[in-house]
N, C-alpha and C positions, 0 to 999 in steps of 0.2 A: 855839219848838221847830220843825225841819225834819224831815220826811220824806225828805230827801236824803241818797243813802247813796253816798259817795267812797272809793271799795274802793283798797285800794293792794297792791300784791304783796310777800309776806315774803322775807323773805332769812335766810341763815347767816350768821352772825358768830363768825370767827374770831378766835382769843385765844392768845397766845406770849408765851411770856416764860422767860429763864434761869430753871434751876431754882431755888426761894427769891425769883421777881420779883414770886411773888402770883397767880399766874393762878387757882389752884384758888377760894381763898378769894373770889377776886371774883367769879370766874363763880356761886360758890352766892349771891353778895348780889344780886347780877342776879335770880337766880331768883327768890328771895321777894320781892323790890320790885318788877319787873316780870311780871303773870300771862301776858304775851303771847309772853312767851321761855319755851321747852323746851332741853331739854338734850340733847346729841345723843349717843345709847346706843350704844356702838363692838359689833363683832360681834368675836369674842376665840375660837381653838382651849384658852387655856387652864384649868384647872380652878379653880368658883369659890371665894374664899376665904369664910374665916368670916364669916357676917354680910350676904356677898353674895348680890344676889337677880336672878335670870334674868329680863332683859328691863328690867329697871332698874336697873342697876349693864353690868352688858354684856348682849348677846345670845348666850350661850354654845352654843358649837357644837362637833361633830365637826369633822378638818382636811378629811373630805370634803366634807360642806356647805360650808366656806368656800370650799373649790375652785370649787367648782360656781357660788358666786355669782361666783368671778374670772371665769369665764365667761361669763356672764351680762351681766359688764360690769356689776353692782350695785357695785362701789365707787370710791367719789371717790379716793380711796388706802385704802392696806393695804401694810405693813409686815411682816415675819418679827420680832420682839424676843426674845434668850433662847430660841429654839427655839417659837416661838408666835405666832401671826398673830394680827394686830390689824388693823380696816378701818371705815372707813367709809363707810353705807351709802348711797346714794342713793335710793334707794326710800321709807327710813327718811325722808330730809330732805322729800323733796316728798310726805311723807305729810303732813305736817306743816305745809308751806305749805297745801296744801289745808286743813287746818284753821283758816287762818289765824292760823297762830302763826309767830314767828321762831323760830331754831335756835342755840342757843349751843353752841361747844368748847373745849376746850384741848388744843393741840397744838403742836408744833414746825414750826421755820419749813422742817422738808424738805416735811411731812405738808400744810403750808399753802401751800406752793409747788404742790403735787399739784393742789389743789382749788380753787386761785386757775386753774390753766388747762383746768378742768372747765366745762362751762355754768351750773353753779350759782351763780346772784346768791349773792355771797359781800361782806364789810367784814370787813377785816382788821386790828386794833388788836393792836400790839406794847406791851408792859408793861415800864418799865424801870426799876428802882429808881434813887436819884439819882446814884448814885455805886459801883465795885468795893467800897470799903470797907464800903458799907453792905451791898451784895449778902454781901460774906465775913460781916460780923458776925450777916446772919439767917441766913444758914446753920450757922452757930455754934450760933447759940443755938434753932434746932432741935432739936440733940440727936442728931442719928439717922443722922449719919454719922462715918465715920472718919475721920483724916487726907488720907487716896491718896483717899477718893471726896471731899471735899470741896472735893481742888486739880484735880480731875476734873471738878466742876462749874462749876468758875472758869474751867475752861481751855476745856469747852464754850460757857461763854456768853460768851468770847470771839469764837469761833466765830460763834456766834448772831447774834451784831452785825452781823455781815457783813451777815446778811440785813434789816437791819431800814430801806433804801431801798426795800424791794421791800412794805411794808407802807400802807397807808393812812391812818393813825391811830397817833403817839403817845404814849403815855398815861406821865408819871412818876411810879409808884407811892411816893414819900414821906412823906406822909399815905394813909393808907385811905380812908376816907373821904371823902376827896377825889375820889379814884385813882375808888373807886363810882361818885359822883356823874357823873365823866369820861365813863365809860364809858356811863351812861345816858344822857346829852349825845347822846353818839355814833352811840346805837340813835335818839333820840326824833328828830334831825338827815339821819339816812339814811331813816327811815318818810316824812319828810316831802320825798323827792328827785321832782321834778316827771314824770320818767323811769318812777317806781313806782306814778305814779296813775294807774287805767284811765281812758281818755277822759273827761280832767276837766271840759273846755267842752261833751260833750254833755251831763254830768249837770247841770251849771250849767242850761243849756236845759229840762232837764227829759225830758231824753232816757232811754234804757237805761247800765247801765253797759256797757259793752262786757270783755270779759274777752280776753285774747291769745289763748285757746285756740281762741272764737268769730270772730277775726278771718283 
């Protein structure tokens, strides 16, 4: 057993995918399988639902507050949707690295366009089921929409495609399971990027670690 401690710097890991690609359900297997990823709590003017709880589920705010934070220059992006801002936070994220935890989301590829050209160490993994026909059939058999929203969601994640050169990572959700596994690949693959270690050869030496912020 060593005394040697090789500190590496956390990052955000961003997650997109067409509506019905699986994003939701993989980012919550993320969470319970890996303790070292948190989940990044958006800051929202709208009012919370049933069941919902402030500060973990969103940061629910007056539309003045979230102004005020536009100014401030606290958000990586933030969005107006249905009359309602939605944003995320920065402050929120590098609280977090300082904890030394990574940051999980799910968001679309405008919201991850925003925050890919932020300074925030960010890995961006796109989620694609194998095929349209499979993408239509989970959406089907969801339940929970109509006709017009579910050639709506077809026709966005057409869309979507577009963006998915501009991604880093990936991933074809066809198995689950799998798709998890991938993705934990992905975080366990990027912790271990030579870039994230604080000065590795002095610690080797026996040196200090050095941290960016001391440098």
């Amino acid at each position: 057993m060593t005394n040697t401690e090789y500190r590496r710097e956390n990052f955000l890991i961003v997650v997109s995918a067409p509506s019905g690609g699986g994003k939701t359900t993989i980012c919550k297997a993320i969470l319970t399988r890996m303790p070292e990823v948190v989940y990044s709590v958006s800051y929202t003017t709208r009012e919370p639902r049933k069941n919902e709880v402030d500060t973990k589920d969103y940061f629910f705010v007056s539309e003045e507050h979230f102004r005020q934070l536009i100014k401030e220059n606290d958000f990586l992006e933030y969005a107006r949707v249905h009359s309602n801002w939605y944003g995320t936070s920065k402050s929120f994220i590098l609280d977090k690295f300082a904890q030394k935890k990574h940051v999980i989301m799910d968001i679309d590829p405008q919201g991850a366009e925003a925050i890919v050209k932020s300074n925030v160490d960010v890995v961006t993994i796109f989620l694609l089921p194998p095929d349209m026909q499979t993408l239509e059939k989970r959406l089907r058999e969801r339940d929970t929409d109509n006709e017009e929203t579910i050639s709506l969601r077809l026709k966005n994640a057409r869309k979507e495609l577009e963006s998915l050169k501009d991604y880093n990572y990936l991933v074809i959700n066809d198995n689950l399971e799998v798709a998890i596994k991938d993705v934990e690949k992905i975080i366990k693959a990027e912790e271990n990027r030579v870039t994230r270690y604080q000065s590795p050869i002095d610690v080797f030496y026996g040196g200090k670690t050095k941290w960016k912020k001391d440098l």
